[in-house]
Backbone as ProteinMPNN parsed JSONL, in Angstrom:
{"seq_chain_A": "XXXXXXXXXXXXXXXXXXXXXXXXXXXXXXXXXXXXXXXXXXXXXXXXXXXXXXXXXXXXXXXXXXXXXXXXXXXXXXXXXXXXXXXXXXXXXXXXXXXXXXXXXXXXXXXXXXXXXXXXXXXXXXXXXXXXXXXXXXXXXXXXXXXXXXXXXXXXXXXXXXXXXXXXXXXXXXXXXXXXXXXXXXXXXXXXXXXXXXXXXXX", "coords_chain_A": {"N_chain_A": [[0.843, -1.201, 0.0], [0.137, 2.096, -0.95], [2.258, 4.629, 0.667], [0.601, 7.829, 2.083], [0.831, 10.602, 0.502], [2.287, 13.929, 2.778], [0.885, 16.22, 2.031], [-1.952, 14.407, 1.451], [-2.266, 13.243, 3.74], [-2.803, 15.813, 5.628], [-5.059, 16.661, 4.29], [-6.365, 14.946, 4.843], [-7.158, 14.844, 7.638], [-8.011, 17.254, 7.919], [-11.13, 18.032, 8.289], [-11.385, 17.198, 11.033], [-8.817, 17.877, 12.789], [-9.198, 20.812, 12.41], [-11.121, 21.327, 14.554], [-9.824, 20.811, 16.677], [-7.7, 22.367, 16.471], [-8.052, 25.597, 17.687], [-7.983, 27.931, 19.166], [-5.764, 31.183, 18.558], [-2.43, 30.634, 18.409], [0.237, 31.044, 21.412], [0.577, 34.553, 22.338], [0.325, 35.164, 19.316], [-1.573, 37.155, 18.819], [-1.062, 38.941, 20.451], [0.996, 40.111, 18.34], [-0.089, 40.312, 16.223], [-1.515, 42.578, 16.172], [-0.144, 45.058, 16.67], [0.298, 44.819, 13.503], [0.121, 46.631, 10.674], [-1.395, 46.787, 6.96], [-0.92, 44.493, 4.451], [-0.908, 41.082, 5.523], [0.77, 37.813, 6.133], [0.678, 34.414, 6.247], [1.998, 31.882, 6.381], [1.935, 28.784, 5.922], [-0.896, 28.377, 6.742], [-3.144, 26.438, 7.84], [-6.305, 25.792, 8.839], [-6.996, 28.222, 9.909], [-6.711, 29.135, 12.542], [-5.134, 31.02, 13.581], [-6.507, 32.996, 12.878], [-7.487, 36.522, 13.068], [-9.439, 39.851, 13.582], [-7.981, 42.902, 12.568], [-7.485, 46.061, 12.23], [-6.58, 47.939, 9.879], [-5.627, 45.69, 8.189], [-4.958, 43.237, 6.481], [-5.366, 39.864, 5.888], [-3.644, 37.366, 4.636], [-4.115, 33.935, 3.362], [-1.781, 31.111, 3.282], [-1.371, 27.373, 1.977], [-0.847, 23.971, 1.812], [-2.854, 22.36, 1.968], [-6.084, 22.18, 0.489], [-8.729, 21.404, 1.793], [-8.462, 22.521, 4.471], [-7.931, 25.308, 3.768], [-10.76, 25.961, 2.827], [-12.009, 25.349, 5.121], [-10.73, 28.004, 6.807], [-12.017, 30.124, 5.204], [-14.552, 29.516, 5.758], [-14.875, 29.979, 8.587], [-13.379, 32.757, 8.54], [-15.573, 34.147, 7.102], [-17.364, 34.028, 8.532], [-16.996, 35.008, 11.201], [-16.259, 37.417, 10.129], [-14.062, 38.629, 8.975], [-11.466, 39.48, 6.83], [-9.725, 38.255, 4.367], [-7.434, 36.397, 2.177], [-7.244, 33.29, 0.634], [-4.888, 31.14, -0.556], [-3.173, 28.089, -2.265], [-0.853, 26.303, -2.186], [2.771, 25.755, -2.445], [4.771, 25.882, 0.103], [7.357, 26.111, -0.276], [7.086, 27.567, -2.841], [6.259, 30.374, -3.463], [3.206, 31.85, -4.138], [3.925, 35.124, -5.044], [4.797, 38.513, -6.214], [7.844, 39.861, -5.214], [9.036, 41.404, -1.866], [6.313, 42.191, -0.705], [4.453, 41.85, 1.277], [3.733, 43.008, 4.155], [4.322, 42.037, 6.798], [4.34, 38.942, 8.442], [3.709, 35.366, 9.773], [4.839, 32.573, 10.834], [3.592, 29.578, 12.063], [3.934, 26.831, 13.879], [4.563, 25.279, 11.288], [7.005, 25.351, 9.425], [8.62, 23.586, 10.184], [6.84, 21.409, 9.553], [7.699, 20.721, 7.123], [9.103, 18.606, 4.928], [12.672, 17.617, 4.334], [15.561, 19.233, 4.672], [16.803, 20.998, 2.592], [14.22, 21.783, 1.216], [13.134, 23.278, 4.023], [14.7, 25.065, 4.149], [14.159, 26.111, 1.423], [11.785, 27.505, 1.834], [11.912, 28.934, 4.024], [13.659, 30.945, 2.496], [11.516, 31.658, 0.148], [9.687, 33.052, 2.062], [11.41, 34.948, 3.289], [11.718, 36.596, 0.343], [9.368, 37.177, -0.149], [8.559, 38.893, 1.81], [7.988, 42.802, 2.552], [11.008, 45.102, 2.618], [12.047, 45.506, 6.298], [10.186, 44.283, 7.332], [8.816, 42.347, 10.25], [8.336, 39.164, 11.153], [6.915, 36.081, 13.189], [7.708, 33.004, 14.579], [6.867, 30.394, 15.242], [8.328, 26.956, 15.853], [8.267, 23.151, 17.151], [10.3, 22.552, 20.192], [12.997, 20.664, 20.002], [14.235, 20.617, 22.356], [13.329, 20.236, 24.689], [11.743, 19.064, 27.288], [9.124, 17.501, 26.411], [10.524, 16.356, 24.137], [12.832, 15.549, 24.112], [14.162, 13.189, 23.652], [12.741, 12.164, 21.642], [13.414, 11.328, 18.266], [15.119, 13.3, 15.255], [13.689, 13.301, 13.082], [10.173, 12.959, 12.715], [7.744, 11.027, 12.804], [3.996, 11.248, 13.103], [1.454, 10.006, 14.493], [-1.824, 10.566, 13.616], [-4.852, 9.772, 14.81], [-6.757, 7.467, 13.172], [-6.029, 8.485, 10.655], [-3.44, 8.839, 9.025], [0.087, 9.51, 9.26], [1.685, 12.165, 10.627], [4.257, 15.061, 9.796], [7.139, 16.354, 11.211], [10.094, 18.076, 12.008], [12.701, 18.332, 14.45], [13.558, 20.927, 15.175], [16.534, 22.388, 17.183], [17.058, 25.4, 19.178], [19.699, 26.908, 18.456], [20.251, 25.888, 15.651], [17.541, 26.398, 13.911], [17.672, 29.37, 14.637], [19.922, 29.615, 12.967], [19.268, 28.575, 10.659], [17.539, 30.668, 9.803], [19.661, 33.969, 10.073], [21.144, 32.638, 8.076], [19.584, 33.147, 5.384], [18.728, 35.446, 5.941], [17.593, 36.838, 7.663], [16.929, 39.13, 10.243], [17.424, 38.039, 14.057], [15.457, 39.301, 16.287], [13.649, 39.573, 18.709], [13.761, 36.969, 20.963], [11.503, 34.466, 22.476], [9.562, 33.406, 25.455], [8.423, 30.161, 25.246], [6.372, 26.734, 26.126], [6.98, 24.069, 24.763], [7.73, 24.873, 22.672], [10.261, 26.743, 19.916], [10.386, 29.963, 19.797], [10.232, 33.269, 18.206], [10.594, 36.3, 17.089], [11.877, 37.697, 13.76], [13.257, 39.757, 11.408], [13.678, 41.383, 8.033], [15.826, 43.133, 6.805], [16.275, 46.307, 6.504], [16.744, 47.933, 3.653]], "CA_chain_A": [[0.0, 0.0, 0.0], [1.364, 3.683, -1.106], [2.543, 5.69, 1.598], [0.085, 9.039, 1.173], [1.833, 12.248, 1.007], [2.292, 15.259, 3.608], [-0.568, 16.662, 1.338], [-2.865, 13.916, 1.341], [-2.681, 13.539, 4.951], [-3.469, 17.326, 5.95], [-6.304, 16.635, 3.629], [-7.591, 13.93, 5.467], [-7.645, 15.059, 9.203], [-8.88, 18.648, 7.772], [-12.093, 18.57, 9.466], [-11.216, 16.956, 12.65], [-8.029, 19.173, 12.968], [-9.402, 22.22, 12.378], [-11.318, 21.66, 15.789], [-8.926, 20.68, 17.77], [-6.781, 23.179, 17.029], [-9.221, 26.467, 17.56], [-7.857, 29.353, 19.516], [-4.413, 31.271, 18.034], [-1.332, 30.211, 19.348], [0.623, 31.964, 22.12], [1.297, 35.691, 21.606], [0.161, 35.559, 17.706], [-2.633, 37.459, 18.834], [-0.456, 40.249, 20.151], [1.831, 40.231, 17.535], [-1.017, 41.0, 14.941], [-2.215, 43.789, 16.666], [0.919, 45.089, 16.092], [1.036, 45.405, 12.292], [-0.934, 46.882, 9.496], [-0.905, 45.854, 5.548], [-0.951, 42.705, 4.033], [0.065, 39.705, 6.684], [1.183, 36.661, 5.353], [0.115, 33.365, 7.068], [2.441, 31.085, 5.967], [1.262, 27.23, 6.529], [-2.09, 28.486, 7.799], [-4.064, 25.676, 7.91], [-7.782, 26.092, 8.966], [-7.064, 29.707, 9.833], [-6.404, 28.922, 13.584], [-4.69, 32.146, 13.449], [-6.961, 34.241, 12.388], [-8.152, 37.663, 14.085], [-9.443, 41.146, 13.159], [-7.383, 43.696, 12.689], [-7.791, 47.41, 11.625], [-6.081, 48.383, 8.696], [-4.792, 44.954, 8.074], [-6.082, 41.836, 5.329], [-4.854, 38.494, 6.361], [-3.078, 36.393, 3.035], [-3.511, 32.646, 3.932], [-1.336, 30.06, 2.412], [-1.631, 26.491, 2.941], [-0.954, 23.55, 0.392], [-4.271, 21.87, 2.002], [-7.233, 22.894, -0.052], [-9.83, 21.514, 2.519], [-7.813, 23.463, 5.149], [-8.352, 26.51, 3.243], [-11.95, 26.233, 2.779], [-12.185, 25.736, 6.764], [-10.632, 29.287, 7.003], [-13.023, 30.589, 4.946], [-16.075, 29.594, 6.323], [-14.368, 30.597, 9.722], [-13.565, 34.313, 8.135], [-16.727, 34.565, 6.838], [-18.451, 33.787, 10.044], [-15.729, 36.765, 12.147], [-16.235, 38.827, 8.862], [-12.499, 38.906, 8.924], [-10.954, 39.971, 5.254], [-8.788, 37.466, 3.729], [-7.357, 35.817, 0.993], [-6.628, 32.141, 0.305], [-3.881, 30.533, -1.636], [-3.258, 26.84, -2.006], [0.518, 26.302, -2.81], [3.698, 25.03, -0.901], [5.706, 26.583, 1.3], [8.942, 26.555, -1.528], [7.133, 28.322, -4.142], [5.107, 31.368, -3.054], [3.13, 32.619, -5.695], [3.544, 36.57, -4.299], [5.982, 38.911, -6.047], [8.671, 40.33, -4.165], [8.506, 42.794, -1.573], [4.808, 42.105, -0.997], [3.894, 41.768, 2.398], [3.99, 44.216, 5.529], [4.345, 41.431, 8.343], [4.036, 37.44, 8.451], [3.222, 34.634, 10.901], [4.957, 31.314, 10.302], [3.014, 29.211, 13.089], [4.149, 25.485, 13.533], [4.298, 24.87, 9.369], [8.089, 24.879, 8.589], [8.567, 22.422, 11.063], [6.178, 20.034, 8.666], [8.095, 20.579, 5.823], [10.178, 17.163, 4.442], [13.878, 17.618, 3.837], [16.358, 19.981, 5.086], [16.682, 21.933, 1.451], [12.999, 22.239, 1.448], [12.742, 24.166, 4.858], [15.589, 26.369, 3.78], [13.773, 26.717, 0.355], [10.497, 28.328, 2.43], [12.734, 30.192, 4.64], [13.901, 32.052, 1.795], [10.507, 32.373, -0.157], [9.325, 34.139, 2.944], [12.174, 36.329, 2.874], [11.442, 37.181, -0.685], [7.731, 37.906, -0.167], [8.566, 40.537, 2.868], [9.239, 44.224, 2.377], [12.513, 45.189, 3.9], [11.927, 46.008, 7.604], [8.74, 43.752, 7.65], [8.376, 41.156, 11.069], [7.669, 37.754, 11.327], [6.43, 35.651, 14.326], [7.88, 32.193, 13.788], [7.361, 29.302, 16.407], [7.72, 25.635, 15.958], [8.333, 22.046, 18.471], [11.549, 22.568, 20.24], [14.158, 19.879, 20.459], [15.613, 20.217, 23.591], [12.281, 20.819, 25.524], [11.401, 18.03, 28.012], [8.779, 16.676, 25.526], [10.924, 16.071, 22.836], [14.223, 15.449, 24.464], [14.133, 11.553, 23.459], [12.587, 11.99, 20.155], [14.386, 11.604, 16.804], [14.479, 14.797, 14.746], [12.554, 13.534, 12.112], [9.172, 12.675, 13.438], [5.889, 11.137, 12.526], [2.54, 11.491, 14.617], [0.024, 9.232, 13.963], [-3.533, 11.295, 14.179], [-6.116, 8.494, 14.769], [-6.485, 6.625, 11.836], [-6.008, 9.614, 8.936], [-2.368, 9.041, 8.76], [1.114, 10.676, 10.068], [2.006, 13.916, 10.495], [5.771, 14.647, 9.734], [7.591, 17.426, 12.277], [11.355, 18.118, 12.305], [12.639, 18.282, 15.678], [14.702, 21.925, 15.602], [16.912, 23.558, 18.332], [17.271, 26.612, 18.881], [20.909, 27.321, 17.372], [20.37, 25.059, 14.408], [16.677, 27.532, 13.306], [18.381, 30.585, 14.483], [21.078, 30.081, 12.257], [18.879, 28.912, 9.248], [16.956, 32.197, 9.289], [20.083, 34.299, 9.445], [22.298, 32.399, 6.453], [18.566, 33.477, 5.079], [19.472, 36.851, 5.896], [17.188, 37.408, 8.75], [17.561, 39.4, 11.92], [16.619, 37.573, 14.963], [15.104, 40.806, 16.92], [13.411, 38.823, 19.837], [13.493, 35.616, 21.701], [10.136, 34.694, 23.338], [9.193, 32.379, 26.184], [7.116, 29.048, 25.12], [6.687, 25.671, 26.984], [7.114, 23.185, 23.75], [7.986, 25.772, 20.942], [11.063, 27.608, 19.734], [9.664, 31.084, 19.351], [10.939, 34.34, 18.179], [10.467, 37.568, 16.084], [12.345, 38.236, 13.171], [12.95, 40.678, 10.946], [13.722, 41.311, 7.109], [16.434, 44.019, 7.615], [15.616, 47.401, 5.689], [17.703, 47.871, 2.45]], "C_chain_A": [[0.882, 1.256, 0.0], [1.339, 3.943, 0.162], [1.706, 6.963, 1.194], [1.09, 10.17, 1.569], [1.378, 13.257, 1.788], [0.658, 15.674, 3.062], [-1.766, 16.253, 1.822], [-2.893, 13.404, 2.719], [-3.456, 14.12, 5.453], [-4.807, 17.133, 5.39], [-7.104, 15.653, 4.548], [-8.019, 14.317, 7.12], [-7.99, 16.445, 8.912], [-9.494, 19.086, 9.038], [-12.297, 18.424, 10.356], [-10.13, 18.09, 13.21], [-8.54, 20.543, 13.786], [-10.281, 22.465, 13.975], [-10.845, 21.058, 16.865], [-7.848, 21.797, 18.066], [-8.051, 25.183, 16.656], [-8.829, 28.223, 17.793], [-5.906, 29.686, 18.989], [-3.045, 31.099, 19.254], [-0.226, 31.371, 20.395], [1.45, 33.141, 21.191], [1.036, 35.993, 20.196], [-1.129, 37.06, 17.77], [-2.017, 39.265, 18.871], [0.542, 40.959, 19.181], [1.137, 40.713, 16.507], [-1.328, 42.368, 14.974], [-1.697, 45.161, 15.712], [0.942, 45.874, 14.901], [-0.217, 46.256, 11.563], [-0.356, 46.633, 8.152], [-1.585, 44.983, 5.311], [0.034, 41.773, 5.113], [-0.45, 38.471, 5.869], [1.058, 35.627, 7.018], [0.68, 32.35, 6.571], [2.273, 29.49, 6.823], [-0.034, 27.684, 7.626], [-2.799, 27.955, 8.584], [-5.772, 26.027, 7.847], [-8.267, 27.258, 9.687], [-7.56, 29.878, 11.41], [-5.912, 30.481, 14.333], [-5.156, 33.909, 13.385], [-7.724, 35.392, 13.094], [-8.664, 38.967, 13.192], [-8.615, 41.874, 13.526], [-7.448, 44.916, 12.088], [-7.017, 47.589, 10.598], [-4.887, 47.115, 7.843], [-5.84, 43.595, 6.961], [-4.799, 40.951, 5.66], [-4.752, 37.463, 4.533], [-2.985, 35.09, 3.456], [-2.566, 31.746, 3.06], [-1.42, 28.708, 3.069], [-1.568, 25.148, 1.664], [-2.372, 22.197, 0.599], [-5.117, 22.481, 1.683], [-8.352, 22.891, 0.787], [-9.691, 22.117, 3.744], [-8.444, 24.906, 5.19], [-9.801, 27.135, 3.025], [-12.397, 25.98, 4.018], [-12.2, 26.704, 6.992], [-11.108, 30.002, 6.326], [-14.027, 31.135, 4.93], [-15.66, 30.308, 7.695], [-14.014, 32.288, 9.454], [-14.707, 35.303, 7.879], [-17.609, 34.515, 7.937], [-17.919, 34.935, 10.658], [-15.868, 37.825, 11.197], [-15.02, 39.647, 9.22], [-12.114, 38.974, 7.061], [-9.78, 39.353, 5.027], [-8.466, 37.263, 2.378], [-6.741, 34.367, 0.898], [-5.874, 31.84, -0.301], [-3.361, 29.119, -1.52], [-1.684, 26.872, -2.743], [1.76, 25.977, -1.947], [4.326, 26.185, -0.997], [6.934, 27.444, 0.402], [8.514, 27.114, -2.41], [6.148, 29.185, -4.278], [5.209, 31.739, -4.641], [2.959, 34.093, -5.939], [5.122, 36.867, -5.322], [6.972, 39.51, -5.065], [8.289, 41.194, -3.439], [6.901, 42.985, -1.215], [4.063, 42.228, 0.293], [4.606, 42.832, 3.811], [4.034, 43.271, 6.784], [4.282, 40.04, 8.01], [4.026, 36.859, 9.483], [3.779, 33.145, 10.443], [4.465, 30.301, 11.782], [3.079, 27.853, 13.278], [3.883, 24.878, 12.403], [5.917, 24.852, 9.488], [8.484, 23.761, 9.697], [7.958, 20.968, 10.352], [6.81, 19.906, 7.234], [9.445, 19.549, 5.897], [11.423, 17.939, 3.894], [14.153, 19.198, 4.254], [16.731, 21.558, 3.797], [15.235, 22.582, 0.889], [12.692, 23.105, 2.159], [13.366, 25.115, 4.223], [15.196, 26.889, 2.471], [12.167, 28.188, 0.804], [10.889, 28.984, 2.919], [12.968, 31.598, 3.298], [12.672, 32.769, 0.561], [10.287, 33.133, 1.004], [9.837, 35.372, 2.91], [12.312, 37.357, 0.978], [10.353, 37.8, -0.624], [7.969, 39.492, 0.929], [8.761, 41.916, 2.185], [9.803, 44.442, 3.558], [11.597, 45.862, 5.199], [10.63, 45.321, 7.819], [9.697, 42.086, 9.37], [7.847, 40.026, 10.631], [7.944, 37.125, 12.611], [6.617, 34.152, 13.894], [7.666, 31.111, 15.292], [7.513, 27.942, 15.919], [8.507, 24.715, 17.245], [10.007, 22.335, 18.477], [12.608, 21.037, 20.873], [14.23, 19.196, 21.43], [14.007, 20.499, 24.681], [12.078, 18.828, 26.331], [10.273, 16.866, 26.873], [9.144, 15.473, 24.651], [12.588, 15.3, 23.24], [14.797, 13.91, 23.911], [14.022, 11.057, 22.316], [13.583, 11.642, 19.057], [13.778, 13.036, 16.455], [13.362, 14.639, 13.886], [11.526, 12.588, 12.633], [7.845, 12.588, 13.243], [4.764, 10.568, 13.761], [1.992, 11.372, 14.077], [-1.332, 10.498, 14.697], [-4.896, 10.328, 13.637], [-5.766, 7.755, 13.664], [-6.463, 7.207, 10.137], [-4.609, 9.208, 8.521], [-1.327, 10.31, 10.033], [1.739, 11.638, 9.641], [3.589, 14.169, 10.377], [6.137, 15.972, 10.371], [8.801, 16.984, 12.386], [11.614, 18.526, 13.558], [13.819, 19.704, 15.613], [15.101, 22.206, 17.014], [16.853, 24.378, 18.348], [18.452, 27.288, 18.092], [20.678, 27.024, 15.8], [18.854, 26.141, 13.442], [17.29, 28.97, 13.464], [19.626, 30.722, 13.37], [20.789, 29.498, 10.967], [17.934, 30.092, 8.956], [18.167, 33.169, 9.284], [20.912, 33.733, 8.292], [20.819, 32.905, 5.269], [18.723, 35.29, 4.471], [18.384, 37.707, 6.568], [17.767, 37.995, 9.725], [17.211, 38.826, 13.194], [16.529, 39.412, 15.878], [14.623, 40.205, 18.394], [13.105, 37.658, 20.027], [12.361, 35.643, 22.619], [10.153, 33.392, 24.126], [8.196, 31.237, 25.843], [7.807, 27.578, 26.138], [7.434, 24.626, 26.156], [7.852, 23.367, 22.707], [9.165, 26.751, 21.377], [9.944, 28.785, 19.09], [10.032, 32.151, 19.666], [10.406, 35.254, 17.139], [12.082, 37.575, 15.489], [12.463, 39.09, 12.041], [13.775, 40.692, 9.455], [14.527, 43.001, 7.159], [16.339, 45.111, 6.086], [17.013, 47.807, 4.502], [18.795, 49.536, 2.804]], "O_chain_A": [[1.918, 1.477, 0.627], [0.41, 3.508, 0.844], [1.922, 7.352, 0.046], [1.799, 10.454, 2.534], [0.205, 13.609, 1.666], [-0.415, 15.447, 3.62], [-2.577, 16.977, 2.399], [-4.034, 12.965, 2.866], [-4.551, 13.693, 5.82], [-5.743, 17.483, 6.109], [-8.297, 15.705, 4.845], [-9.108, 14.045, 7.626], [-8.376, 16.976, 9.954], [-9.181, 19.744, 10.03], [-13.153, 19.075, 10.956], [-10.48, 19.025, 13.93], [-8.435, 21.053, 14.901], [-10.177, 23.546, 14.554], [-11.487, 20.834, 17.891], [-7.305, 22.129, 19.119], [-8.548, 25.608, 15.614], [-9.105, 29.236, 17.151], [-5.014, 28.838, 19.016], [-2.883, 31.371, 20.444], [-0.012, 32.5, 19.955], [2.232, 33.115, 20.241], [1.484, 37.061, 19.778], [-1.398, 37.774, 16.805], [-2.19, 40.24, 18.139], [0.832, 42.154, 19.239], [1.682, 41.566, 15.807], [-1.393, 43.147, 14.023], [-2.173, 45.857, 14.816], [1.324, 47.042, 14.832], [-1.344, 46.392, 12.039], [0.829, 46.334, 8.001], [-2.669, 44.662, 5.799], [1.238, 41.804, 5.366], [-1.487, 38.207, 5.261], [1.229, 35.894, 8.208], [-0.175, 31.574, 6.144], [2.461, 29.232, 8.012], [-0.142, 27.452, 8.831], [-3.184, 28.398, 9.666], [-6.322, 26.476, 6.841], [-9.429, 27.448, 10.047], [-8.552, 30.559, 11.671], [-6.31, 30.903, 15.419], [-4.737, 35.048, 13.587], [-8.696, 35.03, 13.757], [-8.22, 39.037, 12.046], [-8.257, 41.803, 14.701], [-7.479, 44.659, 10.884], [-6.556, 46.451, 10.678], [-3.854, 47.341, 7.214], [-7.036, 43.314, 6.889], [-3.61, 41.267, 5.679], [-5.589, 37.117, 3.7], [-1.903, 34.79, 3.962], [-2.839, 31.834, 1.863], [-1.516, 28.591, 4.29], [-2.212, 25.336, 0.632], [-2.752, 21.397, -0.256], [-5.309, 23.502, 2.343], [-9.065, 23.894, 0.833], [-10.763, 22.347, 4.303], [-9.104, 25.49, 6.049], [-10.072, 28.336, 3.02], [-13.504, 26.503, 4.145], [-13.272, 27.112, 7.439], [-10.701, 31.112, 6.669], [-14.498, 32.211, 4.563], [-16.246, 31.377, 7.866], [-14.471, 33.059, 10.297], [-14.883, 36.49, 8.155], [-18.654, 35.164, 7.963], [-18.606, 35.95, 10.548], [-15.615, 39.001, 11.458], [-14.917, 40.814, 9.597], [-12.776, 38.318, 6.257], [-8.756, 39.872, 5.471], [-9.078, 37.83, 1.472], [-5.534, 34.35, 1.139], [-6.061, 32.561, -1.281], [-3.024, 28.922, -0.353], [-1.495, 27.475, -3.8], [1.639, 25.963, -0.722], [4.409, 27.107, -1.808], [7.297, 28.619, 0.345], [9.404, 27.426, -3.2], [5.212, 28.972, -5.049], [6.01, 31.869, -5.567], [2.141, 34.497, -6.765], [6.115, 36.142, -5.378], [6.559, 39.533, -3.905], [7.372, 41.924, -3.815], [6.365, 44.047, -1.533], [2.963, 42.779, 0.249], [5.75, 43.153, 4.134], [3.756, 43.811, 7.854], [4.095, 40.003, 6.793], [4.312, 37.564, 10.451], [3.068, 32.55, 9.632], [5.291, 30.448, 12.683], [2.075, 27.36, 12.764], [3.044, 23.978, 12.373], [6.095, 23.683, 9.83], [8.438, 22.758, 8.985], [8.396, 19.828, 10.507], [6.444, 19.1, 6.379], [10.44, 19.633, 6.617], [11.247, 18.834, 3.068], [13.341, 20.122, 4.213], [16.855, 22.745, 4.101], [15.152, 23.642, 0.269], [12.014, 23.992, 1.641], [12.719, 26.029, 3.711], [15.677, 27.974, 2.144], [11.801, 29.235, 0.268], [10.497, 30.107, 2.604], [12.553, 32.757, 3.277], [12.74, 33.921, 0.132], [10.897, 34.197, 0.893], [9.304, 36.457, 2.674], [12.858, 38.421, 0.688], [10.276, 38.964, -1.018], [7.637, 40.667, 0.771], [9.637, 42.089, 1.337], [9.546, 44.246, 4.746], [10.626, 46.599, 5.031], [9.899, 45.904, 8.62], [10.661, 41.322, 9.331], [6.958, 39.958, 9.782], [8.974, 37.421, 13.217], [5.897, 33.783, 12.966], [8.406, 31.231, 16.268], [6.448, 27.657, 15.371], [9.175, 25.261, 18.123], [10.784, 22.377, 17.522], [12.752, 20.644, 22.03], [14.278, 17.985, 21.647], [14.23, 21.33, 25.562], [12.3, 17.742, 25.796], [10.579, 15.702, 26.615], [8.651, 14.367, 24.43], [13.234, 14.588, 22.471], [16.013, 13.731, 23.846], [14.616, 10.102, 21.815], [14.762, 11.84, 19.351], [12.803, 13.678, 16.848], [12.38, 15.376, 13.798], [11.895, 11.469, 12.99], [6.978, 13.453, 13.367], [4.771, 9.853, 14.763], [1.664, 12.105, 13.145], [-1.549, 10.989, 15.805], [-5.569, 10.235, 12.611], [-4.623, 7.476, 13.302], [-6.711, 6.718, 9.035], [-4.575, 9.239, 7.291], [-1.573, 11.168, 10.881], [2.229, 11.904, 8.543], [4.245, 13.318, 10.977], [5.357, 16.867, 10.046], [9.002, 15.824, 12.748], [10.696, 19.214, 14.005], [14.954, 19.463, 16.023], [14.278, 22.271, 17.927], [16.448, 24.752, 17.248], [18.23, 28.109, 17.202], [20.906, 27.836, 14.904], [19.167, 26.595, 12.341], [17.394, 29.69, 12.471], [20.142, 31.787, 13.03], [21.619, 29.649, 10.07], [17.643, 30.362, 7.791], [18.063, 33.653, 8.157], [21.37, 34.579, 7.524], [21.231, 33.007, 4.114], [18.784, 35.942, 3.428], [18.17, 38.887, 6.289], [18.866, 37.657, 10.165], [16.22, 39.481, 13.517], [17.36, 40.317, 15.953], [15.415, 40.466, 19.299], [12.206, 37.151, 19.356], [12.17, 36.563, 23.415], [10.654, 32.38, 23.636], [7.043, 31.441, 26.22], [8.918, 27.357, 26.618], [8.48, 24.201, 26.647], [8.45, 22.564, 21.991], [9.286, 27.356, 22.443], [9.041, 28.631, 18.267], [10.253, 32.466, 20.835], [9.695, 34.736, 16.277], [13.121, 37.509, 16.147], [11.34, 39.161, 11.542], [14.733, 39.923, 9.535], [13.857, 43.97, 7.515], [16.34, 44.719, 4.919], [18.183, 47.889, 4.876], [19.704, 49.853, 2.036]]}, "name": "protein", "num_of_chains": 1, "seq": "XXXXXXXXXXXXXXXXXXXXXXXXXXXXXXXXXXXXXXXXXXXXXXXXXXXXXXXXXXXXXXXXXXXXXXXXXXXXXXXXXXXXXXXXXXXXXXXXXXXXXXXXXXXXXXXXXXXXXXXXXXXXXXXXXXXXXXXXXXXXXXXXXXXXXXXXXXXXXXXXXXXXXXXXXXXXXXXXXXXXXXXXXXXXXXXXXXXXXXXXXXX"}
């Protein structure tokens, strides 16, 4: 029997997912507040993330389609102002320079292979304009949880299939966002999650 792909996973625990995971994850909330523009939602999912904000439109991406039509119906219900986009991580379909802020929210963490993450790392940093933030957390390493784990890591969810999660440290992500040519600007407190602000440094 095939193995299904990352994809066809996400696709299948969609609509259970999406209510399990409900309210936005620590601090994203204040971090939105925060900006105005276009914010980028990189690996959205079912728009977990999502809030009102005044002078601000929320860009989801997400390469689950039934994901996307979760955050949708969920926008449309908050009469929050979005936009969907179905597409991976490595090959934003935004020109340069495009976005005033982003949110990468436990998604590069699910991305397969080591040249892959570092390929999304640097779409991101293409989509930003210079001096734009991002709010990046995913599962940390070295955290009591994880301490035992392997890095590379699948998580069965009931009977949909497994979920795939790289196990970063903190040195080893801090130092693929700057060869990126990020700034780390702040380090933040989580229980599970590496999580930090960085920044897209102004030309």
């Amino acid at each position: 029997m095939k193995t299904p792909s990352q994809k066809q996973v996400w696709e299948n625990i969609a609509q259970e997912w999406h209510k399990f995971k409900i309210f936005p994850g620590k601090g994203v909330e204040d971090f939105l507040k925060k900006q105005k523009g276009k914010i980028l939602d990189l690996g959205s999912g079912a728009g977990r993330n999502l809030i009102k904000v005044r002078g601000t439109k929320m860009y989801l991406v997400d390469f689950s389609e039934k994901m996307l039509k979760l955050a949708e119906k969920k926008a449309k219900k908050q009469k929050i102002k979005i936009q969907t986009t179905q597409a991976e991580l490595t090959k934003l379909p935004f020109e340069d320079n495009f976005f005033d802020a982003a949110i990468t929210i436990s998604s590069i963490h699910c991305i397969e292979g080591k040249s892959n993450r570092e390929k999304a790392v640097k779409e991101l940093f293409r989509v930003l304009k210079p001096g734009a933030e991002v709010k990046v957390a995913v599962w940390d390493k070295d955290s009591k949880r994880f301490k035992n784990a392997p890095k590379d890591k699948y998580v069965k969810w009931r009977d949909k299939g497994a979920r795939y999660y790289y196990l970063f440290n903190e040195k080893e992500l801090h130092d693929l966002f700057k060869k990126v040519g990020f700034k780390i600007k702040k380090k933040l407190d989580s229980y599970v999650m590496i999580t930090f602000i960085v920044k897209k440094p102004k030309r």
